[in-house]
TORBATOR-112099 format. One record per residue (C-alpha): x, y, z. Coordinates in Angstrom, 1 decimal. Example, Ala and Ser with C-alpha at 12.3 -4.5 7.8 and 13.67 -1.06 7.14 Angstrom:
# TORBATOR-112099
[[12.3; -4.5; 7.8]]
[[13.7; -1.1; 7.1]]
END
This chain:
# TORBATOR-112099
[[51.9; 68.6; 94.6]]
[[52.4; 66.8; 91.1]]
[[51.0; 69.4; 89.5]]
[[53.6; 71.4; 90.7]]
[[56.7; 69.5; 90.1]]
[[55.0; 69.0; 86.7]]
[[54.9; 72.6; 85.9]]
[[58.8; 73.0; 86.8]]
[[59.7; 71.1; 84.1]]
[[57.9; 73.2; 81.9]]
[[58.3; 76.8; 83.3]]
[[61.3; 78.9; 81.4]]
[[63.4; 80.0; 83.8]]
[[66.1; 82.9; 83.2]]
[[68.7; 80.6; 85.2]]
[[69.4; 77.2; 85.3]]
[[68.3; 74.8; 88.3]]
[[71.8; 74.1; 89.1]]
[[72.7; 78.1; 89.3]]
[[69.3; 78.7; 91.0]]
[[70.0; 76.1; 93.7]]
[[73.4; 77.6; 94.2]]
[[72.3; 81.1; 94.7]]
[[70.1; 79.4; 97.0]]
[[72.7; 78.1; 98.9]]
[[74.6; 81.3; 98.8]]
[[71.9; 83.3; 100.3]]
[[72.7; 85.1; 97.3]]
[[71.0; 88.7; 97.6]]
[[72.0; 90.1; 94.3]]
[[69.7; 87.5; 92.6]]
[[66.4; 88.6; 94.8]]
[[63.3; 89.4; 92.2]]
[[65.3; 87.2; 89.5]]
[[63.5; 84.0; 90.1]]
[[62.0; 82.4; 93.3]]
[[62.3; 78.6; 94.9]]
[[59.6; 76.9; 95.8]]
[[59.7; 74.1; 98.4]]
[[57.2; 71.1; 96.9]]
[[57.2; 69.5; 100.9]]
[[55.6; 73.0; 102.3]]
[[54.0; 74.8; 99.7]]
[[56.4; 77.8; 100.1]]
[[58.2; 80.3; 97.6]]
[[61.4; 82.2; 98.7]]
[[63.8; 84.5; 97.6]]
[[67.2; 83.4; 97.2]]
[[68.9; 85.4; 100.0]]
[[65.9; 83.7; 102.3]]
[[67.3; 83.1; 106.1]]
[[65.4; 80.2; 106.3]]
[[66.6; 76.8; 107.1]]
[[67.0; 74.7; 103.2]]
[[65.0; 72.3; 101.9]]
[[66.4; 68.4; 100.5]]
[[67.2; 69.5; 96.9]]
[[65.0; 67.5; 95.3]]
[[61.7; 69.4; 97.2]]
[[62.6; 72.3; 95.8]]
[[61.6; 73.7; 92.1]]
[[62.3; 77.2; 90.8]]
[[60.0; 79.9; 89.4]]
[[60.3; 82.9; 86.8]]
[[58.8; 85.1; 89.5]]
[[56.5; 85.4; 92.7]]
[[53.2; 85.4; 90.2]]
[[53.7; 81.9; 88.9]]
[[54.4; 80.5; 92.3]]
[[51.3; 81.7; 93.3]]
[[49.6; 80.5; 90.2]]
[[50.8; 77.3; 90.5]]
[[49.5; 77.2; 94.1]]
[[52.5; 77.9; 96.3]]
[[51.9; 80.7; 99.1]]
[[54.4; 83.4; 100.1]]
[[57.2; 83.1; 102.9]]
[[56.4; 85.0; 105.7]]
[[59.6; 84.9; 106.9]]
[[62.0; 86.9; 103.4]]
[[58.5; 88.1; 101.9]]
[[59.8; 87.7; 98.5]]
[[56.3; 89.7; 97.1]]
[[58.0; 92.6; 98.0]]
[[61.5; 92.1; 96.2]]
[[59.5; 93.6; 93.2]]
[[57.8; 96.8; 94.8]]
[[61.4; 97.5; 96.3]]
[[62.8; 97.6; 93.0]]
[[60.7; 99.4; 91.2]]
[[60.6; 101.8; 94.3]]
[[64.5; 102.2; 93.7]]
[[64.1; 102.7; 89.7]]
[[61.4; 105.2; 90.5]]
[[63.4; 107.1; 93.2]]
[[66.4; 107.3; 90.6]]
[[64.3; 108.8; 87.8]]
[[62.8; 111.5; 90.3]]
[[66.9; 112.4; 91.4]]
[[67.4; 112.7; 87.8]]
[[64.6; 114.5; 87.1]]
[[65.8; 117.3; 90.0]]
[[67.5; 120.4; 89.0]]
[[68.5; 120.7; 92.5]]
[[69.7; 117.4; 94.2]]
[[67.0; 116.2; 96.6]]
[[67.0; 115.5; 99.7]]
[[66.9; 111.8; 101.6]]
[[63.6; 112.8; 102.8]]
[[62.2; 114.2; 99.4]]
[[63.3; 110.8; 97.9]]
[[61.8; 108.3; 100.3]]
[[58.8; 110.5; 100.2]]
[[58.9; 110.0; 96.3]]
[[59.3; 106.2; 96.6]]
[[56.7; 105.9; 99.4]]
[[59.2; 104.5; 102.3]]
[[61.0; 106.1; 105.1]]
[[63.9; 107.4; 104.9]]
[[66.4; 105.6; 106.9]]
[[64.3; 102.4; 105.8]]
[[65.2; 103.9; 102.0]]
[[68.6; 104.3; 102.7]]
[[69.2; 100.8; 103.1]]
[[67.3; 99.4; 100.4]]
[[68.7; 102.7; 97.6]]
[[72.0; 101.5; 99.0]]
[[71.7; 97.8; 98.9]]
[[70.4; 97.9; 95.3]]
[[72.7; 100.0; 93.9]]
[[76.1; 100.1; 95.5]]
[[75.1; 103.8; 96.3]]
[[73.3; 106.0; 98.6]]
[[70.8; 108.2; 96.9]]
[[73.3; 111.3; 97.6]]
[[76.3; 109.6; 96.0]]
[[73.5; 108.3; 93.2]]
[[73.1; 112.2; 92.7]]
[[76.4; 113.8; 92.9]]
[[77.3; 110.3; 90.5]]
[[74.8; 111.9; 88.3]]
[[75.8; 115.3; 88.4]]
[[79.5; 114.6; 87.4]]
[[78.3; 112.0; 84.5]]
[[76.5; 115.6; 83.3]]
[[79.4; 117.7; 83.8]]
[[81.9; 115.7; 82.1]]
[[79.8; 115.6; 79.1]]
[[79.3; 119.1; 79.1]]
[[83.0; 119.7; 79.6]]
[[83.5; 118.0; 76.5]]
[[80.5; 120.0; 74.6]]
[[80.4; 123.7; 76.2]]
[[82.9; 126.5; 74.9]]
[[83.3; 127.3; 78.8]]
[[84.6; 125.9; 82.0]]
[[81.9; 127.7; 84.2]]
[[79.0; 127.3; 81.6]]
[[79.4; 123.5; 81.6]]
[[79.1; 123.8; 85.6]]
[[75.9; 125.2; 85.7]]
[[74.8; 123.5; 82.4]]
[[75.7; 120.1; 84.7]]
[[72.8; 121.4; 87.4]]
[[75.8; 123.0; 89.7]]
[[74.4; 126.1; 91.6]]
[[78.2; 127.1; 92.6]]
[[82.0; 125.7; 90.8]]
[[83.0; 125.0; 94.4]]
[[80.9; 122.1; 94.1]]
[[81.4; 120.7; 90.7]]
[[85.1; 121.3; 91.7]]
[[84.8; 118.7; 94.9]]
[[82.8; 116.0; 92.6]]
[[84.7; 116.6; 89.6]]
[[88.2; 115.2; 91.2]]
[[86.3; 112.7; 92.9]]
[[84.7; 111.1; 89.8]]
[[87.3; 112.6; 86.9]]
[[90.1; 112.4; 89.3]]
[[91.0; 115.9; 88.2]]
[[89.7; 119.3; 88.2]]
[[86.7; 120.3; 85.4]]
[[89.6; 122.9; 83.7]]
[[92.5; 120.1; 83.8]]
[[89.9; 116.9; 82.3]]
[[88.7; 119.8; 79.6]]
[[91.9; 120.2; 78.8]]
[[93.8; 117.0; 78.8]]
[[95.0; 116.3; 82.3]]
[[97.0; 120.2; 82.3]]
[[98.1; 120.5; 85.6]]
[[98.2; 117.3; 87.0]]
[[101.4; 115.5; 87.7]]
[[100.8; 111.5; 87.1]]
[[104.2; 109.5; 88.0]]
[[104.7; 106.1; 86.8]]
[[106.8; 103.3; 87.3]]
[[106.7; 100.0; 84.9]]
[[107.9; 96.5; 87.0]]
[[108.6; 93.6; 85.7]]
[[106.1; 90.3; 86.8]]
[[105.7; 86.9; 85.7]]
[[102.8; 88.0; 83.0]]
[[104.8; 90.5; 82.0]]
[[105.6; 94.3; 82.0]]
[[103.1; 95.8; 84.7]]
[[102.9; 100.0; 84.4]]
[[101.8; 101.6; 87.7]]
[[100.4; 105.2; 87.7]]
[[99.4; 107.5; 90.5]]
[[98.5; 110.8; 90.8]]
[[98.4; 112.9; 93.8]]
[[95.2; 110.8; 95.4]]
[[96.2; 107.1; 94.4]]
[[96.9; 104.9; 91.6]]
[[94.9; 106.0; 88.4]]
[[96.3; 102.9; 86.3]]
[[97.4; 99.5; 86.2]]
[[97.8; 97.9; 83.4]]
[[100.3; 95.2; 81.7]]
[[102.3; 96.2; 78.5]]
[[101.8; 100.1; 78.5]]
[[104.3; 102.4; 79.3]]
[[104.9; 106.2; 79.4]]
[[103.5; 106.9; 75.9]]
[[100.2; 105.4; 76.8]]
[[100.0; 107.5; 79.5]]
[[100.7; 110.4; 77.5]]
[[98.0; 109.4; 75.1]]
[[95.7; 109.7; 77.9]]
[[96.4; 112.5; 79.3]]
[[98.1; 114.9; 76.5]]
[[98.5; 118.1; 78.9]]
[[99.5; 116.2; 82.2]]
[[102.8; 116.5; 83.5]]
[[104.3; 112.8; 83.2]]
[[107.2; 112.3; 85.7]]
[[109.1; 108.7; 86.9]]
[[107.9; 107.3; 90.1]]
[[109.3; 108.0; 93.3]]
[[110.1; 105.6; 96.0]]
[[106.4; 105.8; 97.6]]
[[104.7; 104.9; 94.0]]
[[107.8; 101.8; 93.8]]
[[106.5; 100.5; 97.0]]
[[102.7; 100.7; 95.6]]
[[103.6; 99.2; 93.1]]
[[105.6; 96.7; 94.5]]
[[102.6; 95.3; 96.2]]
[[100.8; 95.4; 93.0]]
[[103.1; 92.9; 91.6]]
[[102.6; 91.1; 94.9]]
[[98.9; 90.7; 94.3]]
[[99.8; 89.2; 90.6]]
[[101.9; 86.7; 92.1]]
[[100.5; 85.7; 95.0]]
[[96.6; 86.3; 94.3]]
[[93.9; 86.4; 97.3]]
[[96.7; 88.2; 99.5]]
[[95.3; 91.4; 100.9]]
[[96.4; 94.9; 99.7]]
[[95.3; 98.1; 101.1]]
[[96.3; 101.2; 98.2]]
[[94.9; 104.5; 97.7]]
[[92.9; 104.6; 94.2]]
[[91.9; 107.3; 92.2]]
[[89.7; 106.2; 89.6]]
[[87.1; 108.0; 87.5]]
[[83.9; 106.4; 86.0]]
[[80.3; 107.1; 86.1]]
[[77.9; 106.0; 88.7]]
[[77.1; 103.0; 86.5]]
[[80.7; 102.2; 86.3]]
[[81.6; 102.6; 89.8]]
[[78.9; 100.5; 91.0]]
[[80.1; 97.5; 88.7]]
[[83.7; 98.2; 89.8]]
[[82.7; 98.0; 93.3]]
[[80.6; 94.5; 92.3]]
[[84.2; 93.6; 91.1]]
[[85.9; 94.0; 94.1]]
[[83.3; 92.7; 96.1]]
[[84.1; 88.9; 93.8]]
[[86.3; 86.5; 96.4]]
[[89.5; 85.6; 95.5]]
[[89.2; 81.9; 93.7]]
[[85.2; 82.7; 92.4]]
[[84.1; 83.4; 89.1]]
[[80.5; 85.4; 88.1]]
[[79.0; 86.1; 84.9]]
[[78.5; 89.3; 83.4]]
[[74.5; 88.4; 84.0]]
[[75.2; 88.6; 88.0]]
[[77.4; 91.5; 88.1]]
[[74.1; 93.1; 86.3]]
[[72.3; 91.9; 89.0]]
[[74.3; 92.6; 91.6]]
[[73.9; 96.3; 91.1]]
[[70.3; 96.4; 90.5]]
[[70.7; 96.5; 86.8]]
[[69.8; 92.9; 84.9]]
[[69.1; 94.4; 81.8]]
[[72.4; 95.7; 81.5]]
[[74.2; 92.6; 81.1]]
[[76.6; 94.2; 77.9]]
[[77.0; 97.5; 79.7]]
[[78.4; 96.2; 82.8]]
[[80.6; 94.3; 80.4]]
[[82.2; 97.1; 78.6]]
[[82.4; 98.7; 82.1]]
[[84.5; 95.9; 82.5]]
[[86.4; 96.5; 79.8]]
[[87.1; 100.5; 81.0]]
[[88.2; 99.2; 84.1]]
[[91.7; 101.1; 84.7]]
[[93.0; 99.0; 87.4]]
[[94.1; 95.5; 86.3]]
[[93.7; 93.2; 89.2]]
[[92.8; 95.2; 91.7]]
[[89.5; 96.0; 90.2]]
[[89.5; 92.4; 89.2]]
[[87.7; 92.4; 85.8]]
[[89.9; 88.8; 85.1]]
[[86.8; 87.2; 87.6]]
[[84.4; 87.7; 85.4]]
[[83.2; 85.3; 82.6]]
[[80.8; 84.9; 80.0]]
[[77.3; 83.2; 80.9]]
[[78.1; 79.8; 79.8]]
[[81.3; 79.5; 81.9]]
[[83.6; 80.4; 79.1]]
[[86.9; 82.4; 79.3]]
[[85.6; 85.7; 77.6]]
[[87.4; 88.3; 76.9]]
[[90.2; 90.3; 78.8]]
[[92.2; 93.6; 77.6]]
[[95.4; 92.0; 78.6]]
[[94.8; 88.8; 76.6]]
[[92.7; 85.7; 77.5]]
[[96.2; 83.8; 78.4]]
[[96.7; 86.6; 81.4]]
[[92.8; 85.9; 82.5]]
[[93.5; 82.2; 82.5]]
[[97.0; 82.1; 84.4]]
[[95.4; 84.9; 87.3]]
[[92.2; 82.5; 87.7]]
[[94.0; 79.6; 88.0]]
[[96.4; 81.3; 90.4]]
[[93.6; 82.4; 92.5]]
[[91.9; 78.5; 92.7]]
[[95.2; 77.5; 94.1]]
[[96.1; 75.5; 90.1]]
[[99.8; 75.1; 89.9]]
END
């Protein structure tokens, strides 16, 4: 057992011991197949998000992955079976490349078969690693193709089918629920939608809330009509009524009095990268913090770390998507589109500071 409390000091690990043993404590599933803890009383390696009863702190070291535990003589947990945190994943990135790969969207069953599970077994695990079910991964897919095309084919129609659409009605059903619009109004700069806006007044400022016909589309501080206009060129741009006041009235709410709950209708466009990092965002408790590092994680991405912080930074909903909750790996402010002073003043709100 020396021999392996020896060796923790001189593994590199991608986390800390401190952040490790918290995840621990967190049964924190997002950081599965980062690193593994091994318990120097038992002989055992887990996975983070293992159900089992902790060990005293200072029995348990942590490991890069599964294949040094065992090297340094520690036997897997029967109970999480961390070995298998890595087949899953690679399951998951394999089953993604062969949806990507399809001309025609496959089906559940076509996919587990693909990855080698079953499919309501496959479900779970596509789902639970990346905020999405394999058919939302593909339609996600599917729109990410068509809005490029929009912006590259001389032709409403020909950037449909270039997308991998076998009929418009289809490509019209995913296009306003990941553009927010029809293919014809994003092409040509929000033409016949009709965005209304209101602009409140908070304690960090001027707050502009804009809705469309679906739910807000944009919340952000010191913008006002002219931004909008910016963004959408061919929209109609009207003042709010006294249903988008009352929206936003709880927006302003939420600034205030952070952690309270809200329940609005959204309508927010983004890829199927971004929407699984948005989702990450909401899914942050009022009060905690994470790093751009386990947001990656958290949606089955750890490479990814700067992507999911410019996806951050396209966020379109200030606060609600709470982007302010999010800080750099070594614990420090970061950046925030609304100024690091807003970031500061929200976080502090949310931990109760006066």
């Amino acid at each position: 057992m020396n021999q392996m409390t020896d060796l923790s000091a001189s593994t590199p690990l991608a986390l800390d011991d401190d952040a490790c043993w918290d995840a621990f404590l967190r049964r924190d599933r997002a950081m599965d197949g980062r690193f593994v803890g091994a318990v120097l009383t038992t002989g055992i390696y887990c996975k983070p998000s293992c159900a089992a009863r902790h060990p005293r702190r200072e029995n348990m070291i942590f490991l890069p992955d599964p294949a040094a535990a065992r090297q340094a003589g520690f036997r897997a947990c029967l109970r999480c079976l961390p070995d298998e945190v890595g087949r899953d994943r690679v399951a998951v990135e394999a089953a993604k490349a062969f949806i990507a790969a399809s001309e025609i969207a496959p089906s559940l069953e076509q996919v587990a078969a693909h990855a080698g599970y079953a499919p309501h077994h496959f479900h779970r695990l596509f789902k639970r690693e990346t905020g999405l079910t394999p058919a939302a991964y593909a339609r996600s897919l599917r729109a990410e193709r068509l809005k490029a095309a929009l912006e590259e084919e001389g032709s409403v129609t020909s950037a449909i089918y270039e997308a991998g659409y076998n009929a418009p009605s289809r490509a019209y059903a995913d296009a306003e629920r990941h553009l927010g619009m029809t293919p014809s109004a994003w092409k040509d700069g929000g033409r016949g939608v009709t965005i209304r806006y209101v602009v409140m007044g908070s304690s960090l400022g001027p707050v502009l809330v804009a809705a469309t016909a679906k739910g807000l589309c944009r919340v952000s501080f010191d913008e006002g009509e002219d931004d909008l206009r910016r963004r959408f060129p061919k929209a109609e741009i009207l003042p709010g009524d006294g249903a988008l006041s009352a929206l936003a009235g709880q927006v302003v709410q939420l600034i205030e009095e952070p952690g309270r709950p809200v329940d609005v209708p959204m309508d927010v466009r983004g890829t199927a990268f971004q929407q699984a990092v948005w989702s990450a965002l909401r899914a942050i408790p009022a009060g905690e913090t994470r790093s751009y590092g386990e947001i990656a994680a958290a949606i089955g991405r750890p490479g990814a770390v700067r992507a999911a912080g410019t996806a951050c930074g396209d966020n379109g909903l200030a606060v609600l998507i709470p982007c302010h909750r999010v800080l750099r790996g070594d614990g420090s402010l970061g950046g925030y589109a609304y100024g690091v002073e807003r970031k500061k003043v929200l976080l502090e709100r949310e931990r109760g500071v006066d």
